[in-house]
C-alpha positions as a Markdown table, in Angstrom:
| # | Residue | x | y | z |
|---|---|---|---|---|
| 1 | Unk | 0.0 | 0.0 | 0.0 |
| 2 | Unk | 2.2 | 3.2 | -1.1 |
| 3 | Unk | 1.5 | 6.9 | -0.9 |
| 4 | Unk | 0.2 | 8.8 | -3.8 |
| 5 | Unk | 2.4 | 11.5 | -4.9 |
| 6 | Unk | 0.2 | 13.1 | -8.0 |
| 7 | Unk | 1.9 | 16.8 | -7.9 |
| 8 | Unk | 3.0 | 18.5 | -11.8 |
| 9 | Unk | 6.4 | 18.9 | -10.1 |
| 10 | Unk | 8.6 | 18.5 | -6.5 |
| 11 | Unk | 7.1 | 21.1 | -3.4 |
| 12 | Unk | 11.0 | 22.9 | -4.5 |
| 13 | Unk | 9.7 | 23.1 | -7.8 |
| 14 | Unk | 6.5 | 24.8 | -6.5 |
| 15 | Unk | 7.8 | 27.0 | -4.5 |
| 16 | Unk | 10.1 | 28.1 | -6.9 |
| 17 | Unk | 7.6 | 29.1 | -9.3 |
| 18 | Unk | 5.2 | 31.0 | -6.4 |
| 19 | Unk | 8.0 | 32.8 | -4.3 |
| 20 | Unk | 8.1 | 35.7 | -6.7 |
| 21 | Unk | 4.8 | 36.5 | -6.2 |
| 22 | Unk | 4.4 | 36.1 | -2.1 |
| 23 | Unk | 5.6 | 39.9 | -1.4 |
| 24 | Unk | 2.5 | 41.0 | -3.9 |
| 25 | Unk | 0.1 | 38.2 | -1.7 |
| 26 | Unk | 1.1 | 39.9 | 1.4 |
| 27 | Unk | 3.1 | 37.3 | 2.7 |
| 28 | Unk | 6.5 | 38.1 | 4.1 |
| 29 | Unk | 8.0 | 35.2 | 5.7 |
| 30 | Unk | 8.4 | 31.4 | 5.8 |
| 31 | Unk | 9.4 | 30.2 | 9.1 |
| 32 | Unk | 10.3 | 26.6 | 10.4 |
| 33 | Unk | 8.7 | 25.5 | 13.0 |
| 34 | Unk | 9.6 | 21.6 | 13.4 |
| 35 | Unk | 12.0 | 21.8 | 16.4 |
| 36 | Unk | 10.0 | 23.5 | 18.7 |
| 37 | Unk | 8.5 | 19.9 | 19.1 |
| 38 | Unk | 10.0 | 16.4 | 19.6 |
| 39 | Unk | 8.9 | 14.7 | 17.1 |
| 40 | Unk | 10.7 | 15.8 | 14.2 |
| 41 | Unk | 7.5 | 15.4 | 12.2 |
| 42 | Unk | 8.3 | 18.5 | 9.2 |
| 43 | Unk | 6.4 | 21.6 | 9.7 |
| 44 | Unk | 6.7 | 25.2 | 8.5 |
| 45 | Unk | 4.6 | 28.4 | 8.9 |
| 46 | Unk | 3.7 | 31.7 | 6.8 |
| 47 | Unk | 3.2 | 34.8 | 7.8 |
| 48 | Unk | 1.1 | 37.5 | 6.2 |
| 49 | Unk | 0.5 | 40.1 | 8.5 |
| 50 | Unk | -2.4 | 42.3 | 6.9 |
| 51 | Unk | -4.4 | 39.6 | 6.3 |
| 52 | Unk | -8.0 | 39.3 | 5.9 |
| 53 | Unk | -8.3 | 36.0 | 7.3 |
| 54 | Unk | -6.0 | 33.9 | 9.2 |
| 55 | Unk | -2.5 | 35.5 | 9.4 |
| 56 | Unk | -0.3 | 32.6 | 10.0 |
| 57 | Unk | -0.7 | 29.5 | 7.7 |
| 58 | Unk | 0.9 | 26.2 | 8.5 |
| 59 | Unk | 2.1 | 23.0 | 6.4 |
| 60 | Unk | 3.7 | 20.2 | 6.8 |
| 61 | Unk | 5.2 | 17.4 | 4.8 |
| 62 | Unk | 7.8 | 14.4 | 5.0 |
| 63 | Unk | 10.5 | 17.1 | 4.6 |
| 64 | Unk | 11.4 | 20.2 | 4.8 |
| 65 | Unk | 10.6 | 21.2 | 1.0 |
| 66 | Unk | 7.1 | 19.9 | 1.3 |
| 67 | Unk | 6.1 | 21.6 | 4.7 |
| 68 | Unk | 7.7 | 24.9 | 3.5 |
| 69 | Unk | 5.8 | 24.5 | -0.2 |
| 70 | Unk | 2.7 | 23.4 | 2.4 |
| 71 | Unk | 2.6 | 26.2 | 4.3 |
| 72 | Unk | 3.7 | 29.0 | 1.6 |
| 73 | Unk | 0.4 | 27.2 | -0.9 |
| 74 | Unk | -1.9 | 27.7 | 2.0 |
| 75 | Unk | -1.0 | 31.2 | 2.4 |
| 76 | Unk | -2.0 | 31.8 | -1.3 |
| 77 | Unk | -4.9 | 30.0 | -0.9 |
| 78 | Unk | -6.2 | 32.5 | 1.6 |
| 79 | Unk | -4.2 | 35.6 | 0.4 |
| 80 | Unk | -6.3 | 35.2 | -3.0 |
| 81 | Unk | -9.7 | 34.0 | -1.4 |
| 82 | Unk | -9.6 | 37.0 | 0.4 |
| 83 | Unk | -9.3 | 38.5 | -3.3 |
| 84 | Unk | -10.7 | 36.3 | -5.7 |
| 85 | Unk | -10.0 | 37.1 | -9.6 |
| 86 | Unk | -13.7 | 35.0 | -10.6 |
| 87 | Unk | -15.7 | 36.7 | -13.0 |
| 88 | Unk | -18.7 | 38.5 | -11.2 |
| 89 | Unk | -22.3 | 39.8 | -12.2 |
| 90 | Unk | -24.4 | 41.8 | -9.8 |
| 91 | Unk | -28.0 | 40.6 | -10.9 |
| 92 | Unk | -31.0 | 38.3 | -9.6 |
| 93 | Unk | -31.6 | 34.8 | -9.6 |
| 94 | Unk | -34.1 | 34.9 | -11.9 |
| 95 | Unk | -32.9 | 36.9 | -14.6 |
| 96 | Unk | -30.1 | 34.5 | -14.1 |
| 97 | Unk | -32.4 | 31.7 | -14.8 |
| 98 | Unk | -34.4 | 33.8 | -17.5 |
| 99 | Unk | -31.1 | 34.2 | -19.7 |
| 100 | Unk | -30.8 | 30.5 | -19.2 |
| 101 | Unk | -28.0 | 30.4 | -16.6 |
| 102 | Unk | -27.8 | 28.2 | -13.5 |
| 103 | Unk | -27.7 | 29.5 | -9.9 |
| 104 | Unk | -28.0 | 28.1 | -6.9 |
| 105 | Unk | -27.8 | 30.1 | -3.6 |
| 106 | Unk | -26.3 | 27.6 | -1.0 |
| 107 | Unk | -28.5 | 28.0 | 1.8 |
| 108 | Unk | -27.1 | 25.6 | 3.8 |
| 109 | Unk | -23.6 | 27.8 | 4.5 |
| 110 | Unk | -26.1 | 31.4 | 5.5 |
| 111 | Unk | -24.7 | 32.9 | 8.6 |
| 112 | Unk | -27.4 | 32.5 | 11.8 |
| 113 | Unk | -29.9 | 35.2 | 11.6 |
| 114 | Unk | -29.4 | 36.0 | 8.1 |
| 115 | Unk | -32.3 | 35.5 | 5.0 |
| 116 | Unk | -31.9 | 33.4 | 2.2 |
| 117 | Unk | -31.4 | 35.3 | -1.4 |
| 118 | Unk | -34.4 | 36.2 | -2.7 |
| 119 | Unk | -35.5 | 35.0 | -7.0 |
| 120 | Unk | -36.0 | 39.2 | -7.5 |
| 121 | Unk | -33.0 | 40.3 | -4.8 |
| 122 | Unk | -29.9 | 41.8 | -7.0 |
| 123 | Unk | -26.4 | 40.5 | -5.1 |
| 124 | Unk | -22.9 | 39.8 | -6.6 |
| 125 | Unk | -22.6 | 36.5 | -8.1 |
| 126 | Unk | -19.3 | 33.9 | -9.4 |
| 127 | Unk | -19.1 | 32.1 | -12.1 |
| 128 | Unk | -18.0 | 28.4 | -11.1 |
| 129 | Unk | -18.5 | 25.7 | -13.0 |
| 130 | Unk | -20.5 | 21.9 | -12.2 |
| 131 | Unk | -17.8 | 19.5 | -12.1 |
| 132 | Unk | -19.7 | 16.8 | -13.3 |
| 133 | Unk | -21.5 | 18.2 | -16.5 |
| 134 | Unk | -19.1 | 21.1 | -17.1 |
| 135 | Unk | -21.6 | 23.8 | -17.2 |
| 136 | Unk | -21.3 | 26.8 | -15.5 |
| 137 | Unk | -23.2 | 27.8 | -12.7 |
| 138 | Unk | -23.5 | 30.9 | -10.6 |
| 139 | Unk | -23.2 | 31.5 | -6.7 |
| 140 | Unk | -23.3 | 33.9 | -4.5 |
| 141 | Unk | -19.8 | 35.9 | -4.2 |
| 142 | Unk | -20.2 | 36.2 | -0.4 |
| 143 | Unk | -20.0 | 32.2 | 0.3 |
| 144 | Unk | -16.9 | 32.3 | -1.9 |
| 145 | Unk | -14.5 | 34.8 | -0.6 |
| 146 | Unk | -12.8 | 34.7 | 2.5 |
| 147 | Unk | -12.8 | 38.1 | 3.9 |
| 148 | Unk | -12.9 | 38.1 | 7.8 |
| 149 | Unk | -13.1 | 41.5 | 8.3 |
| 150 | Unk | -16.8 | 41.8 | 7.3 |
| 151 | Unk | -18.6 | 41.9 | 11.0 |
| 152 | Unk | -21.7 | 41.4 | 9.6 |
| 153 | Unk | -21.3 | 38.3 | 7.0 |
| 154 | Unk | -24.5 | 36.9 | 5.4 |
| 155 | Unk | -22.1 | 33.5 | 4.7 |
| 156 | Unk | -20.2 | 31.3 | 6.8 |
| 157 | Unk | -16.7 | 32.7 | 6.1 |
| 158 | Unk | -14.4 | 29.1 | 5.7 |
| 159 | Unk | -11.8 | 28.1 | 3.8 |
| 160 | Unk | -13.5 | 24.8 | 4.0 |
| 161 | Unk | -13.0 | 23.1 | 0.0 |
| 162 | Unk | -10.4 | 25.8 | -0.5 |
| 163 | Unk | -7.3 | 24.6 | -1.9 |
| 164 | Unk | -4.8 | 24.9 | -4.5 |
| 165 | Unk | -2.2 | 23.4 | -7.1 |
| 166 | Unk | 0.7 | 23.2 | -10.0 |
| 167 | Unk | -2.9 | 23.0 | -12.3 |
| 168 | Unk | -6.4 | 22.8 | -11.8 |
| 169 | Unk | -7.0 | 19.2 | -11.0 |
| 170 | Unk | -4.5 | 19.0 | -9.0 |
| 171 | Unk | -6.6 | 22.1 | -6.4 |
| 172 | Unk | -9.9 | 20.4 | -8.0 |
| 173 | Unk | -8.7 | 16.8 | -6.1 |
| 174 | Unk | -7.7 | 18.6 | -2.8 |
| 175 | Unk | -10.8 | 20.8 | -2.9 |
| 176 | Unk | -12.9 | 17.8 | -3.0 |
| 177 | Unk | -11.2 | 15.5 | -0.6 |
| 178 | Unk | -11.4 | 18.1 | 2.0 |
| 179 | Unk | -15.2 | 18.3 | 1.8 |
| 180 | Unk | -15.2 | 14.8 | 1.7 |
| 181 | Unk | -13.2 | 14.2 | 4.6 |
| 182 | Unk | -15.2 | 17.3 | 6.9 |
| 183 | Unk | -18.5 | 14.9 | 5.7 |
| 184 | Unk | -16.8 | 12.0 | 7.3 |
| 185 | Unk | -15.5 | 13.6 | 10.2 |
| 186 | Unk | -19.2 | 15.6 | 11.1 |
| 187 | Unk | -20.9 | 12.3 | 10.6 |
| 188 | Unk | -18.3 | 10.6 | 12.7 |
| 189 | Unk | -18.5 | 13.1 | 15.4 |
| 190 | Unk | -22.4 | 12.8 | 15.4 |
| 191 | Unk | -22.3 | 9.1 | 16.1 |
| 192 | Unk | -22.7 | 8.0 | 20.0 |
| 193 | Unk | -18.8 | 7.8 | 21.0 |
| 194 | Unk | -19.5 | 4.0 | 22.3 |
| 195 | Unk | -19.7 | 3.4 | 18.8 |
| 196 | Unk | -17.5 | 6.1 | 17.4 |
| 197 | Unk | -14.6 | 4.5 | 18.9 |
| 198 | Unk | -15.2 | 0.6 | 17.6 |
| 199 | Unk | -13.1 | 1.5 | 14.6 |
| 200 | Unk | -9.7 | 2.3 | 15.7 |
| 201 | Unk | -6.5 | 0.8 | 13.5 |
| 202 | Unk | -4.2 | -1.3 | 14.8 |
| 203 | Unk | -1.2 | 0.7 | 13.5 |
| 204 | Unk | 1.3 | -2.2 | 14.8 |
| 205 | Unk | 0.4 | -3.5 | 11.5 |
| 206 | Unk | 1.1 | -0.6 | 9.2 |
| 207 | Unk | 4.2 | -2.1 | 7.4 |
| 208 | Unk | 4.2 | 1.0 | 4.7 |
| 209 | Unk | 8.1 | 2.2 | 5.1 |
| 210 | Unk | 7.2 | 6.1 | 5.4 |
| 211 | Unk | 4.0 | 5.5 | 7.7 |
| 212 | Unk | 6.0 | 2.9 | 9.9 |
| 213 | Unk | 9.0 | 5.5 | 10.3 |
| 214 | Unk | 6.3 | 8.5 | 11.3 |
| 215 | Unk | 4.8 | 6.2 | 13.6 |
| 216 | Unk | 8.1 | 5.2 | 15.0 |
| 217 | Unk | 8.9 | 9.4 | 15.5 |
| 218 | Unk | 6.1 | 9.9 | 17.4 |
| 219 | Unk | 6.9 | 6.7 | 19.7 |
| 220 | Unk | 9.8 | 8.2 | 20.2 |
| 221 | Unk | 8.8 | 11.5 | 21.2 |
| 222 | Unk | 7.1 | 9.5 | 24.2 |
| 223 | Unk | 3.7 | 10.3 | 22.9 |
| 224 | Unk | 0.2 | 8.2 | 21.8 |
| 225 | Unk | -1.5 | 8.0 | 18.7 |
| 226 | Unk | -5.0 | 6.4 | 17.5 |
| 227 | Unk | -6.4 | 5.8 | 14.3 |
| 228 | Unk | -9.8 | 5.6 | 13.4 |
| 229 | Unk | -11.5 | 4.5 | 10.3 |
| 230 | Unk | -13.9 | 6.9 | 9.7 |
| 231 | Unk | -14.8 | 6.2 | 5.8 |
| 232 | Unk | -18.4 | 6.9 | 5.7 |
| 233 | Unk | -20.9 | 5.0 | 2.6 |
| 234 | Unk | -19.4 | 7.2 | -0.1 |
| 235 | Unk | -16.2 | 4.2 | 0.2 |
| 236 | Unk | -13.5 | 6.8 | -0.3 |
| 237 | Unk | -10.6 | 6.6 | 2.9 |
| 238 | Unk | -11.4 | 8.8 | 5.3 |
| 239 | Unk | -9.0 | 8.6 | 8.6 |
| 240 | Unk | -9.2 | 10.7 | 12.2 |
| 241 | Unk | -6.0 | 10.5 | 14.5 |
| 242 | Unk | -5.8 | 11.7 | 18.1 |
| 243 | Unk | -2.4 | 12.4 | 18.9 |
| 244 | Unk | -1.6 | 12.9 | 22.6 |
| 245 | Unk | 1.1 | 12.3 | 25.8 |
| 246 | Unk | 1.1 | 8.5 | 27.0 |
| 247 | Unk | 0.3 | 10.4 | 31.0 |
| 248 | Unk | -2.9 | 11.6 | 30.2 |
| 249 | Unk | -3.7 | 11.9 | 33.8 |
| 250 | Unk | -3.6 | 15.9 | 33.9 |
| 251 | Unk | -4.0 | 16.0 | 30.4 |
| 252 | Unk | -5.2 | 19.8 | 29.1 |
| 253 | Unk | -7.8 | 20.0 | 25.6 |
| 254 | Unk | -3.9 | 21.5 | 23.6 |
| 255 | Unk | -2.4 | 18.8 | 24.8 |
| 256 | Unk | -4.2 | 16.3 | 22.5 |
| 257 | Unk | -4.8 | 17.2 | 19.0 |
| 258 | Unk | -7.3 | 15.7 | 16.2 |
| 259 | Unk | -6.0 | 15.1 | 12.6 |
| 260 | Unk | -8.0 | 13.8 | 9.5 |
| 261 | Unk | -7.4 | 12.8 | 6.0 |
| 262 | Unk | -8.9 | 11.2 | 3.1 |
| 263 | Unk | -7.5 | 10.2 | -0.4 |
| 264 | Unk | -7.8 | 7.2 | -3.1 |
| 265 | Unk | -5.1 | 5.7 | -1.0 |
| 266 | Unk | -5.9 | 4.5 | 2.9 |
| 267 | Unk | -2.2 | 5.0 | 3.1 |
| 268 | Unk | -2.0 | 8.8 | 2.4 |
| 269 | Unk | -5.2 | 9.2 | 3.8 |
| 270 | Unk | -3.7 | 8.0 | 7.1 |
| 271 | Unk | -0.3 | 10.0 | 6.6 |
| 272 | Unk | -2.3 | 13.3 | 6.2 |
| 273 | Unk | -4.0 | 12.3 | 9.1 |
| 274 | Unk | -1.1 | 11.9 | 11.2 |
| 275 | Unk | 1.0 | 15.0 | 10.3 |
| 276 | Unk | -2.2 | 17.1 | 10.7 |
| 277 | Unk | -2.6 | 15.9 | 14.3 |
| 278 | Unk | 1.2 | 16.8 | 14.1 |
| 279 | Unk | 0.7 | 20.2 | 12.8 |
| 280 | Unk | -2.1 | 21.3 | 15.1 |
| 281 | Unk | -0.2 | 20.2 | 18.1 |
| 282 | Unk | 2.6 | 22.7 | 16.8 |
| 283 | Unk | -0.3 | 25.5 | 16.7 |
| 284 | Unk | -0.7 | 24.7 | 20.2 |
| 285 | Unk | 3.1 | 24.8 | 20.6 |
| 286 | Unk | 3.9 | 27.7 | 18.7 |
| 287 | Unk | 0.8 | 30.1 | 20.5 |
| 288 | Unk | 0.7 | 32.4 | 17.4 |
| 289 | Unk | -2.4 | 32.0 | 15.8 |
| 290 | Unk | -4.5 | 34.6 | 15.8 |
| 291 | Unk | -7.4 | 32.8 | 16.5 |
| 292 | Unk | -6.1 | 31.0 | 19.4 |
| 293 | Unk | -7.4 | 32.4 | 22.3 |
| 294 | Unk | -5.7 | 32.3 | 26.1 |
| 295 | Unk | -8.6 | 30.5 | 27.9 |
| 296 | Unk | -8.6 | 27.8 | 25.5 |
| 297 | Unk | -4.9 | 26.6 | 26.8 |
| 298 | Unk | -6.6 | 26.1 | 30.7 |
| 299 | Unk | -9.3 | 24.0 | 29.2 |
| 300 | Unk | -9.3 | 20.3 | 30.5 |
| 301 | Unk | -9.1 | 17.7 | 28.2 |
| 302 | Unk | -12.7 | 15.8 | 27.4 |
| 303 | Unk | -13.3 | 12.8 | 28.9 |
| 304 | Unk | -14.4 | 11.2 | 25.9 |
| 305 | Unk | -11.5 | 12.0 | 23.3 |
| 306 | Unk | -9.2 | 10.5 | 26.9 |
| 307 | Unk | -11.3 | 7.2 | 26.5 |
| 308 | Unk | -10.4 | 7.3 | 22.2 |
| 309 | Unk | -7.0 | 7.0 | 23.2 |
| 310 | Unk | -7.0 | 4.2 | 25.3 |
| 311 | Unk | -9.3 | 1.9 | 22.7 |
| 312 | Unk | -8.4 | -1.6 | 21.8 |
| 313 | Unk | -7.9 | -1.7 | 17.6 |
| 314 | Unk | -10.5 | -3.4 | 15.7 |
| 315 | Unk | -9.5 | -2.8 | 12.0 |
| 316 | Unk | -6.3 | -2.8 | 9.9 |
| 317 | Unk | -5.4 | -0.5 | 7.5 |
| 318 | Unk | -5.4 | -2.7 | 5.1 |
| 319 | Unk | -9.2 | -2.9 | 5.2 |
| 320 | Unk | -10.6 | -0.3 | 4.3 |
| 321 | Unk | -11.3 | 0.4 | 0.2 |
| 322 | Unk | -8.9 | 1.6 | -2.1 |
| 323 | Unk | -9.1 | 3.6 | -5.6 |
| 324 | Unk | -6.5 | 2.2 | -8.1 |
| 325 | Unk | -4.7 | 5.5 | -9.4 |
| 326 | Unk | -1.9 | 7.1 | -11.0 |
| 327 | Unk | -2.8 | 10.6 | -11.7 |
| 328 | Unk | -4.6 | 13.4 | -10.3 |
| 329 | Unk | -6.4 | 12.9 | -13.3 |
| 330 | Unk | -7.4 | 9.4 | -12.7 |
| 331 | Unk | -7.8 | 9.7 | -8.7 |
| 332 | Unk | -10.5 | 12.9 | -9.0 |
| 333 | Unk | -12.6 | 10.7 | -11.8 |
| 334 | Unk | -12.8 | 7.9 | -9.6 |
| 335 | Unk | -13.4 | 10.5 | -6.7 |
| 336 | Unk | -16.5 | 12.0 | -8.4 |
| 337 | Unk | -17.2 | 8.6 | -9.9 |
| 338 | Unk | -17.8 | 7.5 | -6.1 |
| 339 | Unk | -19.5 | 10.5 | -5.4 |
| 340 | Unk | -22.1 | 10.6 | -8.6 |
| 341 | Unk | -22.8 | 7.0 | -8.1 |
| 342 | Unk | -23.9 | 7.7 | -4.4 |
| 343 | Unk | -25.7 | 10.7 | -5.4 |
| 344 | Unk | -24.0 | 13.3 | -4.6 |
| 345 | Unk | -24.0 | 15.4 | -8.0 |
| 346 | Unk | -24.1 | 19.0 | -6.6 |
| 347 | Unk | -20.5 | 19.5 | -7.2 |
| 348 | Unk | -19.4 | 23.2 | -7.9 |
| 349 | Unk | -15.8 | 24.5 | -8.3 |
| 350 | Unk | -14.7 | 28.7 | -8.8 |
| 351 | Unk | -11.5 | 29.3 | -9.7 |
| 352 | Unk | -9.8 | 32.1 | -8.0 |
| 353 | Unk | -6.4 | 32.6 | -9.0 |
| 354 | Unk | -5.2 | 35.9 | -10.9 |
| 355 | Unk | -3.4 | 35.1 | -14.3 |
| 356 | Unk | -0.2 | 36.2 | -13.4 |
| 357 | Unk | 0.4 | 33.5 | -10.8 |
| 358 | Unk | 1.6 | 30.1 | -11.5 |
| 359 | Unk | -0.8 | 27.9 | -9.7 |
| 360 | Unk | -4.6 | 27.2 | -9.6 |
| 361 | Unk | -6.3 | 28.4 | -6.6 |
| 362 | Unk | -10.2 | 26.5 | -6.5 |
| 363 | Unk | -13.2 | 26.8 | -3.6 |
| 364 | Unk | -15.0 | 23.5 | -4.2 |
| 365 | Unk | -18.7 | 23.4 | -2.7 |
| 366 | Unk | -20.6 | 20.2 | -2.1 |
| 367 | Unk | -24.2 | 21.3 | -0.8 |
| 368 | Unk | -25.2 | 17.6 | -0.5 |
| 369 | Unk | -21.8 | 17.0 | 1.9 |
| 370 | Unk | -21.8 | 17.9 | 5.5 |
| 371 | Unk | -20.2 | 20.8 | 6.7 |
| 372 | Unk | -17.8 | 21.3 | 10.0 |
| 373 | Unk | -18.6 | 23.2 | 12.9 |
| 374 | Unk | -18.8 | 27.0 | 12.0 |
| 375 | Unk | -21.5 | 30.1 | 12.1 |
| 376 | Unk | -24.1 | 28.7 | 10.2 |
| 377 | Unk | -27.8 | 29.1 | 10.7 |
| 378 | Unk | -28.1 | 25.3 | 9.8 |
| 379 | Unk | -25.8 | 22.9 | 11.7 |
| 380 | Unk | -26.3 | 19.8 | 10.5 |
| 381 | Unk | -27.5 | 18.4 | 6.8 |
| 382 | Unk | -29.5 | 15.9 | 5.7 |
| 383 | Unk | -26.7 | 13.0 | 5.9 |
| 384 | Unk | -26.1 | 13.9 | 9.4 |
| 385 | Unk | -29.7 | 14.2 | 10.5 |
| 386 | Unk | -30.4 | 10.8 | 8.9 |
| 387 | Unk | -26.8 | 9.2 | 10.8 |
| 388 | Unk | -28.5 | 10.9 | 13.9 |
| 389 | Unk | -31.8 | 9.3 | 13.7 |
């Protein structure tokens, strides 16, 4: 079972195209990060001080050039949502419709208290396109851009589907595999935890050479991890890790961190998983976030996330289902193949990026998927409320 590895070119490569245009993002530093830890696990940080969002972006990767190239594209990704270069029209719903165009207004992601867009209300619309049929399709501008300085939003501002690479398909995969894996991960979280926690990985029997020697770093760094399966009906790899110190007697809510992932491969699904658990840990670590705030680092750890670390494996990695592919190309067909075919067909991408830089920056929305935690006047969808019931 090996890792997927479907980039245009090397994370040097990358970053060697991007670099010349950080200054003009905003984004003035790189900075590594990875020794402030024990584990050694690869991760980097970028800074972009007047941003709109977020101002410190993280990556990480099995080296330094991939968390540097991680953290730098993630950076972009919000420097240009907070921007986006998508081609706009300030008009209604229904004279969209009337000139034959298809719209669709996204309720699901309206901030609490705010109305749904009326057929006869005039508001700024993106062009996207359906990633399924290939037609375009308009949304509303305000659920794609990213600007956090509005007080008053009438969307959920997230960079949830937001994501970016060497060419299209390469964001278009990423995009999508992050909606998939926050569907997962809500419809994981809305189980009862006596069941949740039945799926745990026994990761004594991960044998895959870069998995085995991540594993074996944070084992080393005298600290716990769990895997759980948490692959929901739509049979594409979805994993959760909890990452954690093995004395969790005094244990604090920093001091164990969740990481997720899902890919065609149950290996890199599992990986991302890992060195996201890794990566938030060092958010803890590091204290520089600017949505970190002091209280949250006297919080006790739950109870429940203390009993997730201490369950008995059920599963092996090796069990869960596998897409077959060597290409972006080929692993986002038989992503929206898996999708289509369990009827999720309300698939919308915008592209973002200016011309003049050398990457494709997407926001990917799946209305049908659920959505994580966030100001939204609707909490949970329909594949959630059915999971609950």
């Amino acid at each position: 079972m090996q890792l997927d590895n479907y980039r245009a070119c090397s994370p040097g490569e990358t970053l060697s195209r991007v670099s010349p245009f950080l200054r003009r993002l905003g984004i003035t530093r790189l900075a590594r990060q990875t020794d402030l830890d024990d584990i050694g696990i690869p991760v980097w940080c970028a800074f972009a001080p007047n941003a709109k969002a977020i101002v410190i972006a993280q990556g990480k990767g099995m080296d330094d050039d991939a968390a540097k190239t991680s953290a730098a594209m993630e950076a972009i990704e919000r420097s240009v949502a907070t921007d986006p270069a998508c081609e706009l029209r300030v008009t209604s719903q229904r004279a969209l419709e009337t000139s034959g165009n298809l719209s669709n207004t996204l309720d699901s992601l309206l901030s609490p208290h705010t109305n749904p867009v009326t057929p006869n209300e005039d508001i700024p619309w993106g062009r996207g396109r359906h990633v399924l049929t290939g037609n375009d399709i308009w949304v509303p501008f305000d659920a794609i851009h990213l600007d956090r300085t509005i007080m008053s939003p009438r969307y959920w501002q997230s960079s949830d589907g937001l994501a970016s690479g060497n060419k299209r398909d390469e964001a278009l995969l990423h995009g999508l595999l992050e909606r998939v894996e926050r569907d997962a991960l809500t419809l994981w979280q809305v189980t009862p935890a006596a069941k949740r926690y039945k799926s745990a990985i026994d990761t004594k029997t991960i044998a895959q050479p870069a998995l085995r020697d991540t594993l074996d770093k944070i084992a080393r760094a005298g600290l716990d991890i769990v895997l759980f399966d948490i692959t929901t009906d739509l049979e594409i790899p979805c994993i959760v890790a909890l990452l954690g110190p093995r004395n969790r007697t005094t244990a604090r809510y920093v001091d164990i961190t969740l990481g997720a992932g899902a890919s065609a491969s149950p290996a890199t699904a599992a990986m991302r998983a890992i060195t996201e658990a890794a990566q938030s840990r060092m958010t803890f670590i590091g204290g520089a976030r600017d949505d970190l705030l002091p209280n949250i680092f006297s919080q006790r750890a739950d109870p429940a996330t203390l009993t997730a670390m201490d369950m008995l494996a059920s599963r092996r990695l090796s069990d869960l289902p596998i897409l077959c592919a060597t290409s972006a190309e080929q692993s986002l067909q038989m992503v929206l193949d898996q999708l289509s075919n369990r009827g999720i067909r309300d698939i919308f991408a915008v592209d973002l990026a200016p011309d003049w830089l050398p990457a494709s920056v997407v926001k990917v929305f799946a209305p049908q998927l659920e959505n994580p935690d966030g100001e939204r006047h609707r909490r949970l969808g329909n594949r959630a409320l059915s999971k609950v019931l």
